[in-house]
C-alpha positions, 0 to 999 in steps of 0.5 A: 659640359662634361667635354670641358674636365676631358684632360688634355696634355694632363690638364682639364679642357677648360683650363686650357679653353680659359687661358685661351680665351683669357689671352686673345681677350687681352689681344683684342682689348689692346688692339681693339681699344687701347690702340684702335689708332696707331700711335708712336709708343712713348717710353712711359706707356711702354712701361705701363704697358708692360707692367699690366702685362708682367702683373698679369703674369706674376697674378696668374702664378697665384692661380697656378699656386691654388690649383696644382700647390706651391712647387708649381707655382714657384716652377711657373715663376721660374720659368716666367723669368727665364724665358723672359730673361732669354728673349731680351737679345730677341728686342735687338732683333726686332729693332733691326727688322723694322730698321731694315723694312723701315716700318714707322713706329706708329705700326710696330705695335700692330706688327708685335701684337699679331706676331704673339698669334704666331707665338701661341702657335709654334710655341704650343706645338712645340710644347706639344712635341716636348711634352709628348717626348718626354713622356714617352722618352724621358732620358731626353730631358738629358738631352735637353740639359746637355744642349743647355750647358753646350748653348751657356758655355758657347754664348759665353765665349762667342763674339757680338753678332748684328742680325742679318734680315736680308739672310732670312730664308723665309723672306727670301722665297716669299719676296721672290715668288709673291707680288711686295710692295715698296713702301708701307700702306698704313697699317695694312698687311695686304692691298689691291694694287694694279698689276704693273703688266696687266693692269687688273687689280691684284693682292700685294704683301705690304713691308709690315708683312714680311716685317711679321715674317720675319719676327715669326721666325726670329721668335722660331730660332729664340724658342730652340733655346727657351723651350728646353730650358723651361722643360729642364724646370718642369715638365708640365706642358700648361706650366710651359706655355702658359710662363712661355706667353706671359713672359713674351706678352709683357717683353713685346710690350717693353720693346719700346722702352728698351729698345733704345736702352738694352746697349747698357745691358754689357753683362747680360749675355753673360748672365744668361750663359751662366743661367742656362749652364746652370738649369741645365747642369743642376738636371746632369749633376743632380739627377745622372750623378746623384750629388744634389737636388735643387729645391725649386725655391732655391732654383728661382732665387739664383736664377734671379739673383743671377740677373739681377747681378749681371743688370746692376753691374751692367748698369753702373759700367755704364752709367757715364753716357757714351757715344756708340754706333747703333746696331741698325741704322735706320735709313741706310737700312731703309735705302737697302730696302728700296734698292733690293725691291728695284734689283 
């Protein structure tokens, strides 16, 4: 068993192993038991559902606090809630991509649940790359803060923008030279269907596959500002990754309860400019001028303090009801579908 304690990426084996194993456990319980039979997520399972998740989160920075002390831990929770807070425009992205395919909401649970396979991917091997980046270069770490600062301030003078699904490349080349199906098949990704010019029975992708696609690449995109951003706190890659999944576990959770509301949330575009201006500028002024350490305490505190802010001010703006045009309108979306699958 000695295996087990070979360090990699500067962590036992078996911590890497258990966390693995810790999260595809939860993947098959929730999959495998609390929703063997697809159902419409209501609002208030979606907020237990993402409760358990973000408990399991917050509990497992304890863990983080026993094995490496508390500065780790407190960097955990930072970055636990910064990824969190950057993925919350990712929610408006996925409602539009299930607008778009016109995927029944008894099926988008399945649809987010395999996409955090995905996640652990990418976001591992991106993880990975930094990790071995910083170690054998560590002036990136200033580039990394400077491209946060240039994000921030671009995100705070740039205008609302809907997110086109028909645009998506990956999409496009897999819809071009693979047989798709028109409509959904339940909640199955691929089925045999009879070739319409030969008969013989072949494997079609179903919309909720290039449904999945489509949320794997909108997640690519999201982590080019998430992953920096967390690296900026600390540069252990367990710490990373495992704030990175936590954080994205319970925000696919909420995407049921939220997806309706997060129209409310005006200022959090702002807030989140404001944060990654500030992560990255507290490495450039501290470290390069020399004027100021963060304590990593006092980073977690206005970071959320940051937030916290933007969302009670976003929420008492508009508290008076207000008719507004959805972002994505769900049977147009639909009808663009069908047509392009005749074109």
């Amino acid at each position: 068993m000695e295996f087990l304690f070979v360090e990699v990426l500067s962590k036992p084996l078996w911590m890497w192993l258990g966390f693995l194993t810790f999260i595809f456990g939860l993947l098959s319980f929730d999959l495998g038991v609390l929703h063997r039979r697809p159902h419409a997520i209501g609002f208030t399972e979606s907020l237990l559902l993402s409760a358990f998740y973000i408990l399991l989160g917050i509990l497992f920075g304890g863990f983080v606090w026993l094995q490496f002390g508390s500065d780790a831990a407190i960097n955990y929770w930072t970055g636990f809630v910064i990824e969190k807070s950057l993925s919350f425009d990712n929610i408006f992205v996925m409602a539009a991509i299930f607008g778009y395919f016109a995927i029944p909401r008894r099926y988008q649970h399945r649809v987010l649940v395999y996409g955090i396979l995905g996640v652990l991917l990418l976001r591992g091997l991106m993880i990975g790359v930094g990790a071995t980046l910083v170690a054998e270069f560590s002036w990136i770490l200033y580039f990394f803060a400077g491209f946060l600062v240039l994000t921030g301030l671009k995100m705070l003078t740039a205008k609302e923008e809907n997110y086109d699904v028909a645009s998506n490349p990956l999409v496009k080349l897999f819809h071009r030279h693979c047989r798709v199906t028109r409509e959904v098949h339940g909640q199955r990704f691929f089925v045999r269907l009879p070739d319409p010019h030969s008969g013989h029975a072949r494997l079609f992708a179903t919309p909720l596959f290039l449904a999945l696609l489509s949320v794997e690449m909108a997640d690519a995109i999201f982590a080019v500002d998430s992953i920096p951003a967390i690296f900026t706190i600390t540069t252990d890659p367990y710490i990373v990754f495992t704030s990175n999944l936590f954080a994205v576990l319970g925000l696919r959770a909420l995407f049921f309860a939220l997806s309706a509301l997060l129209e409310r949330f005006v200022y959090l575009q702002h807030a989140l400019a404001v944060v990654l201006v500030f992560i990255g500028g507290k490495i450039l002024v501290g470290d390069l001028a020399g004027i100021a350490h963060v304590d990593p305490l006092w980073s977690l505190l206005i970071t959320v303090a940051i937030l916290s802010t933007a969302i009670a001010a976003s929420l008492w703006r508009t508290a008076k009801p207000k008719t507004k045009v959805a972002r994505v309108d769900g049977q147009l979306a639909a009808q663009r579908w069908q047509e392009g699958q005749r074109d």
